[in-house]
FIKOLMI-408738 format. One line per field, with one value per residue: residue number from 1; residue in three letters; x, y, z of N, C-alpha, C, O in turn; chain. Coordinates in Angstrom, 2 decimals. Layout:
nr = NUM,...
rest = ALA,...
n_px = X,...
n_py = Y,...
n_pz = Z,...
ca_px = X,...
ca_py = Y,...
ca_pz = Z,...
c_px = X,...
c_py = Y,...
c_pz = Z,...
o_px = X,...
o_py = Y,...
o_pz = Z,...
kette = A,...
//
This chain:
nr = 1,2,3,4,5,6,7,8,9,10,11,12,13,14,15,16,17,18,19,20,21,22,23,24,25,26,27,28,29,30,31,32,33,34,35,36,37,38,39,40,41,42,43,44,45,46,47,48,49,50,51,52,53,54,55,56,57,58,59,60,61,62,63,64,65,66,67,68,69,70,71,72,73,74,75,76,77,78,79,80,81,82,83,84,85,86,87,88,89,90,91,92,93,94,95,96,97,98,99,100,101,102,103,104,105,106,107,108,109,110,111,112,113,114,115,116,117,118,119,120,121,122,123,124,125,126,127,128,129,130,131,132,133,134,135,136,137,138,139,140,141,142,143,144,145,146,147
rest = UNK,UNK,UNK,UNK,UNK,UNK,UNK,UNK,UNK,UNK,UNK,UNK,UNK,UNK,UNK,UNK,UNK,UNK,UNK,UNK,UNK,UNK,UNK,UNK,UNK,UNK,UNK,UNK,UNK,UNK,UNK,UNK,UNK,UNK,UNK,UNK,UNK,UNK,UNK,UNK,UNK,UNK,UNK,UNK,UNK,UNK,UNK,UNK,UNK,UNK,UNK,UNK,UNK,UNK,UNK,UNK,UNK,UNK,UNK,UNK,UNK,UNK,UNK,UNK,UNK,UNK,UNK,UNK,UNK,UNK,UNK,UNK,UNK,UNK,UNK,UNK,UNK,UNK,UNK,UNK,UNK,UNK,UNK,UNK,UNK,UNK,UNK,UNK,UNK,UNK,UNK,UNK,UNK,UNK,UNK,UNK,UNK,UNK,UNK,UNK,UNK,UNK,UNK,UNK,UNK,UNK,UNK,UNK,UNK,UNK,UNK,UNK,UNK,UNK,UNK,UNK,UNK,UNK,UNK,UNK,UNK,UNK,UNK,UNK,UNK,UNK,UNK,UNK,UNK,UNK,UNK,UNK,UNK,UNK,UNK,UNK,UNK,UNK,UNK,UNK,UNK,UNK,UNK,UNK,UNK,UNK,UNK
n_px = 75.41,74.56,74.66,77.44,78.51,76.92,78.14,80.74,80.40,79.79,81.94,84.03,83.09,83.32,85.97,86.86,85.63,87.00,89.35,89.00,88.52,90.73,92.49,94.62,94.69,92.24,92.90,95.13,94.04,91.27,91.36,90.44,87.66,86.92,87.61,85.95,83.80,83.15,83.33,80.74,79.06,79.60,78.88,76.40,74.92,75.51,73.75,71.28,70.87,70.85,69.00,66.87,66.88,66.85,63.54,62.28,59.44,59.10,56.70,54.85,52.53,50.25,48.40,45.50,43.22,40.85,38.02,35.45,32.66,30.84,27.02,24.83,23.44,23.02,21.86,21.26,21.71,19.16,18.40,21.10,21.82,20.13,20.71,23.35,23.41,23.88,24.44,22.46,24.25,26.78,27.00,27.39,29.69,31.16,31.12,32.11,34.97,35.44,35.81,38.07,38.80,40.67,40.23,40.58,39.42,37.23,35.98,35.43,33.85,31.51,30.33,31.35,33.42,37.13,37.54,34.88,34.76,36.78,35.22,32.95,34.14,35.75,33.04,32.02,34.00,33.79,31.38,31.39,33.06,35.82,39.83,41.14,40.39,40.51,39.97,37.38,35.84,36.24,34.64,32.01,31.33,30.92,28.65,27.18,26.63,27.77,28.49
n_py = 38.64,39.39,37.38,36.65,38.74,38.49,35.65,36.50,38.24,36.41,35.38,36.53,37.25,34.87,34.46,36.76,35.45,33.29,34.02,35.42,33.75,31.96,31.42,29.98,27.35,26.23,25.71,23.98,22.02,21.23,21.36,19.25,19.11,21.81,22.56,20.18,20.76,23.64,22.84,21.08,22.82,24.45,22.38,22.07,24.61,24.73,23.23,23.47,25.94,25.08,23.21,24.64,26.23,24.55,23.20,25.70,26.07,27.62,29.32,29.95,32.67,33.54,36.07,35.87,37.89,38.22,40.11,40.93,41.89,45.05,44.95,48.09,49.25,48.53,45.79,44.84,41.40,40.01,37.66,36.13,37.85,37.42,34.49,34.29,35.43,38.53,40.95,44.57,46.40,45.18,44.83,46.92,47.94,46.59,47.85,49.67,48.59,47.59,49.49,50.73,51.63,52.00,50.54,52.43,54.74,53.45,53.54,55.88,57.18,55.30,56.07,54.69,52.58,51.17,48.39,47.73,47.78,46.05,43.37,43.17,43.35,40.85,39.44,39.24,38.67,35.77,34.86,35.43,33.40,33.89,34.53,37.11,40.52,41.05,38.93,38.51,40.93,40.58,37.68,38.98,40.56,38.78,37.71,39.40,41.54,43.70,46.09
n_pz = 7.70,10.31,11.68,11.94,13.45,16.01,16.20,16.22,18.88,20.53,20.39,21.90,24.18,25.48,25.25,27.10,29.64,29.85,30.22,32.71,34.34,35.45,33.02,32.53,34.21,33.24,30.51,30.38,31.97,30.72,28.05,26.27,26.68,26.29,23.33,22.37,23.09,21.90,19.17,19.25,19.22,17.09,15.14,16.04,15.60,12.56,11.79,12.84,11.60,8.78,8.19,9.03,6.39,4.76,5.27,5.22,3.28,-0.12,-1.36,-4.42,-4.84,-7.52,-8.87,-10.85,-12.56,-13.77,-16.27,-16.06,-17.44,-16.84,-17.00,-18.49,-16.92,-14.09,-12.15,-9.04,-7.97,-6.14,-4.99,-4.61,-2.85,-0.44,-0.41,-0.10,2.59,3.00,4.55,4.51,5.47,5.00,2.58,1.53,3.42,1.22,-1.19,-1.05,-0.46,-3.10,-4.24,-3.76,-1.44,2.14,4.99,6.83,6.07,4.45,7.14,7.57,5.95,6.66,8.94,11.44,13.38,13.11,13.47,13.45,10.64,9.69,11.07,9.53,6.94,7.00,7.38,5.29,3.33,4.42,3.26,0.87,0.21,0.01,0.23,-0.15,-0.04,-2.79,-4.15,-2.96,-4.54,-7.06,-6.97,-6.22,-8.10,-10.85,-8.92,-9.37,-7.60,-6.71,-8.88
ca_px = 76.25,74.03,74.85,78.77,78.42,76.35,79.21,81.81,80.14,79.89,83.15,84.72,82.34,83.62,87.40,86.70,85.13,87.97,90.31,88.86,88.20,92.17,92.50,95.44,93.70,91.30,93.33,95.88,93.16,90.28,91.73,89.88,86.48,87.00,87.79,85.06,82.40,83.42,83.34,78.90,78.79,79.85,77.92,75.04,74.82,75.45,72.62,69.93,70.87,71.06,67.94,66.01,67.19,65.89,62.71,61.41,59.01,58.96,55.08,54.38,51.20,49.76,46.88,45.04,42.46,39.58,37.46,34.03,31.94,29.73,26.19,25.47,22.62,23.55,20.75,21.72,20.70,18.91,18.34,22.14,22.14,19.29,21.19,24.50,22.90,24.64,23.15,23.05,25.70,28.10,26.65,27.78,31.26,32.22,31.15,32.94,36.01,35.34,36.04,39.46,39.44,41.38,39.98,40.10,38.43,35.72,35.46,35.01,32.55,30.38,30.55,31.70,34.80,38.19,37.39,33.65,34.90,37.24,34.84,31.78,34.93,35.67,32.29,31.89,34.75,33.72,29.96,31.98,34.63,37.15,40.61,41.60,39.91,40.47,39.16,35.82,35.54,35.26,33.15,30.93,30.77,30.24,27.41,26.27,26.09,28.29,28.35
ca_py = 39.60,39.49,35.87,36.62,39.73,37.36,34.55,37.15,39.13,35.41,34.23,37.60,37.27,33.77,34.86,37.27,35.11,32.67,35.41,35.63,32.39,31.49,30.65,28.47,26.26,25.29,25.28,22.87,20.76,20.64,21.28,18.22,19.43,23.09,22.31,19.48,22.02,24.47,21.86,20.87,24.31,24.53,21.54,22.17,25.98,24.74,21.84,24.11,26.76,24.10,22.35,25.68,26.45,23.07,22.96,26.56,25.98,28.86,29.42,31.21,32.87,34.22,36.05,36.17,39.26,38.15,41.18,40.46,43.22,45.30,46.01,49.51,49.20,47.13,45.46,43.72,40.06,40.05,36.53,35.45,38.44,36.56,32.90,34.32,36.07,39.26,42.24,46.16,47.43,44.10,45.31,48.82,47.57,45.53,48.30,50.71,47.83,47.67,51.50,50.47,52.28,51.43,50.15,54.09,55.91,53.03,53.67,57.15,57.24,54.49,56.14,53.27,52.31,50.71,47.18,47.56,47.43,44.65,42.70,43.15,42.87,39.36,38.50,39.33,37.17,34.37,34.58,34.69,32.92,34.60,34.58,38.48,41.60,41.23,38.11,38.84,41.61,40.22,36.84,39.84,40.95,37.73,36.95,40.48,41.57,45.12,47.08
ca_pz = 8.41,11.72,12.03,11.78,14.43,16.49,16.82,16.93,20.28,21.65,20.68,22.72,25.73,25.92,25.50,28.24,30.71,30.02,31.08,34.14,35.61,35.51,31.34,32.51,34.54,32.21,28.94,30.85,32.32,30.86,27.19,25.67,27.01,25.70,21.97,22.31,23.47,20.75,17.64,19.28,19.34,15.69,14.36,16.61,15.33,11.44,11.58,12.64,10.28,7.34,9.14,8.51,5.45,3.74,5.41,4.53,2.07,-0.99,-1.98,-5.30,-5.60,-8.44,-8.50,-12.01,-13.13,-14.91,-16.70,-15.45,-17.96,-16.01,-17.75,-19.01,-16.39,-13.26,-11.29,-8.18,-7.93,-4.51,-5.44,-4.75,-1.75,0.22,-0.45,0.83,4.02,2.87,5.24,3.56,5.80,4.64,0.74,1.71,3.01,-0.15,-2.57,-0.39,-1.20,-4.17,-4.74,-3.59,-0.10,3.39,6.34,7.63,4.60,5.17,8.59,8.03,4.86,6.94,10.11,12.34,13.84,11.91,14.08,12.95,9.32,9.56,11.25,8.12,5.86,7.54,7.22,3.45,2.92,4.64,3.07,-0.45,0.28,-0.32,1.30,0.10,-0.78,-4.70,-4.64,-2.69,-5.13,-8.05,-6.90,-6.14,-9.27,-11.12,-8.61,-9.51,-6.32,-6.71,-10.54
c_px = 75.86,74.62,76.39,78.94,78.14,77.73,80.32,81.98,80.17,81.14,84.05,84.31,82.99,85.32,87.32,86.25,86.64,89.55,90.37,88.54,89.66,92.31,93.51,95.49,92.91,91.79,94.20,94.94,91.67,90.34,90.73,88.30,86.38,86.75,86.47,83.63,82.16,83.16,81.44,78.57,78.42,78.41,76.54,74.18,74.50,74.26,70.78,70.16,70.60,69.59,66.57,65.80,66.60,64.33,61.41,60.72,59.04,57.48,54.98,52.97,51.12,48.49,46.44,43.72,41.74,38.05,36.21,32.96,30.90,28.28,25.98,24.66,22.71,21.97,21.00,20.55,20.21,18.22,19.78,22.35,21.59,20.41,22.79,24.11,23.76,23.60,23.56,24.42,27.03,28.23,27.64,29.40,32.01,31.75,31.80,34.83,36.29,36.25,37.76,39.66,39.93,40.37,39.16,39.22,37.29,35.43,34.62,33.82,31.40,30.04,30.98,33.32,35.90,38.06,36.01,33.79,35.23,36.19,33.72,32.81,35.44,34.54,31.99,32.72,34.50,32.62,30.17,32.47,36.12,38.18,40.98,39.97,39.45,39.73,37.12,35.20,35.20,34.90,32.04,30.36,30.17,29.29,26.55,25.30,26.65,28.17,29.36
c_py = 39.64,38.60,35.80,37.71,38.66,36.53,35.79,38.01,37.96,34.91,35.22,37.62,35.95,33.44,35.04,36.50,33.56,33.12,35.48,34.53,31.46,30.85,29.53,27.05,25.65,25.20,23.88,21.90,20.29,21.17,20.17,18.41,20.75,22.96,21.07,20.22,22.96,23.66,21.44,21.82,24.76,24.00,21.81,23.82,25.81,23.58,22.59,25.05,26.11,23.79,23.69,26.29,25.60,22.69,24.19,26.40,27.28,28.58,30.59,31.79,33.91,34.07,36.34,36.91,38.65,38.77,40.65,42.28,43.73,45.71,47.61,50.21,48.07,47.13,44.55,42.26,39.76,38.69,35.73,36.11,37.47,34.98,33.35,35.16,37.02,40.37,43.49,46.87,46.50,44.49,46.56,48.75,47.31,46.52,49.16,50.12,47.91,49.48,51.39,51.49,51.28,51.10,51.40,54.43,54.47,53.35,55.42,58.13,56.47,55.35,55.46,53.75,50.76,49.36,47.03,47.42,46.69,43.57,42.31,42.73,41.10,38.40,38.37,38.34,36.36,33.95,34.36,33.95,32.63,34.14,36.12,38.83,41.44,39.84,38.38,39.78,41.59,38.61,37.35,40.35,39.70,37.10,38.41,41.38,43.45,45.28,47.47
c_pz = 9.88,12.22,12.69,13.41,15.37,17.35,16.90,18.53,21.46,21.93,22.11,23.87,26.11,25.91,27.03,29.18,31.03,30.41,32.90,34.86,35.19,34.11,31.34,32.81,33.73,30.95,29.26,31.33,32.06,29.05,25.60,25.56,26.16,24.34,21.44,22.27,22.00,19.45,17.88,19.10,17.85,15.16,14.79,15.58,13.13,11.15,11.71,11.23,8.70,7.66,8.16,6.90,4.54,3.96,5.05,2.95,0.87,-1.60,-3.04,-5.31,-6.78,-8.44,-10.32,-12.36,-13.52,-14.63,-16.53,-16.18,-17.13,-17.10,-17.66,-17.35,-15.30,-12.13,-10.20,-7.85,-6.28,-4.48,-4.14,-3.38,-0.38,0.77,0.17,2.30,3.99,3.66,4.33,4.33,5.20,2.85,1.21,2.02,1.87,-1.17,-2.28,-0.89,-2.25,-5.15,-4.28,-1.88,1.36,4.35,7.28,6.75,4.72,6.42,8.56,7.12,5.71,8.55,11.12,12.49,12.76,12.18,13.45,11.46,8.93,10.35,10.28,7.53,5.92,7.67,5.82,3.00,2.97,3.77,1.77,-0.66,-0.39,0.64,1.30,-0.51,-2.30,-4.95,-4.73,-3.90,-6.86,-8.07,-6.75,-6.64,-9.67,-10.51,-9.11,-8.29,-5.82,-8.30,-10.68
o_px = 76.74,75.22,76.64,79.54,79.06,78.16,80.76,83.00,80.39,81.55,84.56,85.09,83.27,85.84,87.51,86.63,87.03,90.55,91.20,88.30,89.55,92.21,93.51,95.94,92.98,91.09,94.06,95.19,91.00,89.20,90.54,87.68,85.60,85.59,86.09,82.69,81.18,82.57,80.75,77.41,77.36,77.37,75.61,73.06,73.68,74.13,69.72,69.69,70.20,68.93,65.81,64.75,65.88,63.76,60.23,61.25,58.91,57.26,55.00,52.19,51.82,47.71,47.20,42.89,42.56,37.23,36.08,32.71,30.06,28.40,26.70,25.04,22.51,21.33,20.94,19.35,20.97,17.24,19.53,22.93,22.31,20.71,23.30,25.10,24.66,22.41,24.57,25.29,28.12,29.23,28.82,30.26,33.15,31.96,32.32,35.68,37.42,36.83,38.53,40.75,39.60,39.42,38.12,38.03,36.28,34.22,33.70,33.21,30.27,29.19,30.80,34.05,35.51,38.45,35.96,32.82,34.68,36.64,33.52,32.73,35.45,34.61,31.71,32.34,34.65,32.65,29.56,32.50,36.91,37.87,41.17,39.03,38.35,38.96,36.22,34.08,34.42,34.85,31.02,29.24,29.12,28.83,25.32,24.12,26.15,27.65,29.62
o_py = 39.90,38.83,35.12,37.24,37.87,36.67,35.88,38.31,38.11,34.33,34.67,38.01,35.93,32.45,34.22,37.14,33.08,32.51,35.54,34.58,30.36,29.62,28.53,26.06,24.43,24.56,22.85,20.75,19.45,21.42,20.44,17.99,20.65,23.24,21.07,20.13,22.91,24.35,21.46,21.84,25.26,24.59,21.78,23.84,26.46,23.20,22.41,24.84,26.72,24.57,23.60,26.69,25.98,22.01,23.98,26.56,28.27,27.58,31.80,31.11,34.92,33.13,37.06,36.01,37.97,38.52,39.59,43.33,42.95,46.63,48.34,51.22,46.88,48.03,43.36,42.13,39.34,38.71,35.03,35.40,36.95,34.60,32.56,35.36,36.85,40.58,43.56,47.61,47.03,44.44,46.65,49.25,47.68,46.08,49.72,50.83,48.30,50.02,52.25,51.89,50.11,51.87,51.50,54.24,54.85,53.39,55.91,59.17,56.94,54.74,56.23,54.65,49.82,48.71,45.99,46.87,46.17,42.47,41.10,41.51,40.34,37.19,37.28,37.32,35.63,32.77,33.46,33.55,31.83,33.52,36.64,38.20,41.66,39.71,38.43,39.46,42.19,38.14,36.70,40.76,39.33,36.08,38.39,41.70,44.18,44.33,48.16
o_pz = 10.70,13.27,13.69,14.37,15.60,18.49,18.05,19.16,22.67,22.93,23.09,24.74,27.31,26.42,27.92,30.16,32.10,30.79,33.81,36.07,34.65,34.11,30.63,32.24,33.58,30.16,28.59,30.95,32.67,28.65,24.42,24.59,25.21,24.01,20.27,21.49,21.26,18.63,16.86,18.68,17.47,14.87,13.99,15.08,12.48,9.99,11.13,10.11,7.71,6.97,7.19,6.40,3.62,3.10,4.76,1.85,1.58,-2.28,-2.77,-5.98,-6.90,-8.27,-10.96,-12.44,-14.13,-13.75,-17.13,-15.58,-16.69,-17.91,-16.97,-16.76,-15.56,-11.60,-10.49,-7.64,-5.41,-3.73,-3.16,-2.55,0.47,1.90,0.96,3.00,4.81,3.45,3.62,3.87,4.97,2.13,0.85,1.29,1.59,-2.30,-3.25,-1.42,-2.57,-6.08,-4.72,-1.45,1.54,4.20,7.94,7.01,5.32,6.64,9.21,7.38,5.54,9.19,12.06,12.05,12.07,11.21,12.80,10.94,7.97,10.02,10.18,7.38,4.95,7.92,5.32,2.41,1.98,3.42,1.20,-1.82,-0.88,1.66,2.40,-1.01,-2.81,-5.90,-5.57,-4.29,-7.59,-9.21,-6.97,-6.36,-9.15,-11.03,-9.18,-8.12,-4.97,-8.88,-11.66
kette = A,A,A,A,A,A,A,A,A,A,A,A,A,A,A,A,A,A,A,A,A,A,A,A,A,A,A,A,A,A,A,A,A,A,A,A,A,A,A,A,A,A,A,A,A,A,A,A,A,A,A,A,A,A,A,A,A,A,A,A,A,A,A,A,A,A,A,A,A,A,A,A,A,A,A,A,A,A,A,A,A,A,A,A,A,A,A,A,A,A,A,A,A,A,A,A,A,A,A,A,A,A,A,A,A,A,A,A,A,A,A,A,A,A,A,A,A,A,A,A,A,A,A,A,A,A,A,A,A,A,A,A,A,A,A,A,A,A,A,A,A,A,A,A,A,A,A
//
């Protein structure tokens, strides 16, 4: 519908301007050029659109859950903490994640700022490597690194 609006506000601006720069003149003499222009115009306009249309890729993801039991009694492996160079405030982010809170509500449980959270949260990722949240969160479990 945008698309249609679109060519209809151009086709009228381009009435109008052919209005005013003598429409007789140039339909009588330059007739061949006009209708020529208009038809690249066309094809040019339907080649990208098609163009785009075939080249957008569609990406499914699916993300899949798997129940990672917590003991009754959780002991963090400071084993696996050490070997990923995880610091306590980056621990303290990702269990804060873990708990399912925002960006803000960490910022404002840790004291820090909403840039100071995404930047620990960007390093937790990388040190798991993760690409989201849900992932980091439970490779974190299965290293036994949150409860």
């Amino acid at each position: 519908m945008r698309h249609v609006l679109i060519y209809g506000v151009v086709a009228g601006l381009c009435v109008a301007i052919l209005r005013l720069v003598e429409y007789r003149f140039l339909v009588l003499d330059h007739s061949l050029e006009i209708y020529g222009g208009l038809v690249a115009v066309l094809f040019a306009s339907v080649g990208i659109w098609l163009g785009l249309k075939l080249t957008r890729k569609q990406v499914e993801v699916r993300e899949v859950v798997v129940e990672v039991p917590a003991p009754a009694n959780f002991v963090r492996d400071e084993a696996q903490v050490a070997a990923l160079g995880l610091t306590p405030r980056e621990l303290e982010i990702l269990e804060l994640m873990a708990a399912g809170l925002s960006n803000r509500e960490i910022a404002e449980r840790a004291f820090v700022s909403e840039n100071t959270v995404k930047t620990h949260a960007s390093r937790v990722l990388d040190k798991l490597g993760a690409a989201r949240r849900t992932q980091a969160i439970q490779r974190a479990k299965e290293l036994r690194l949150i409860g």
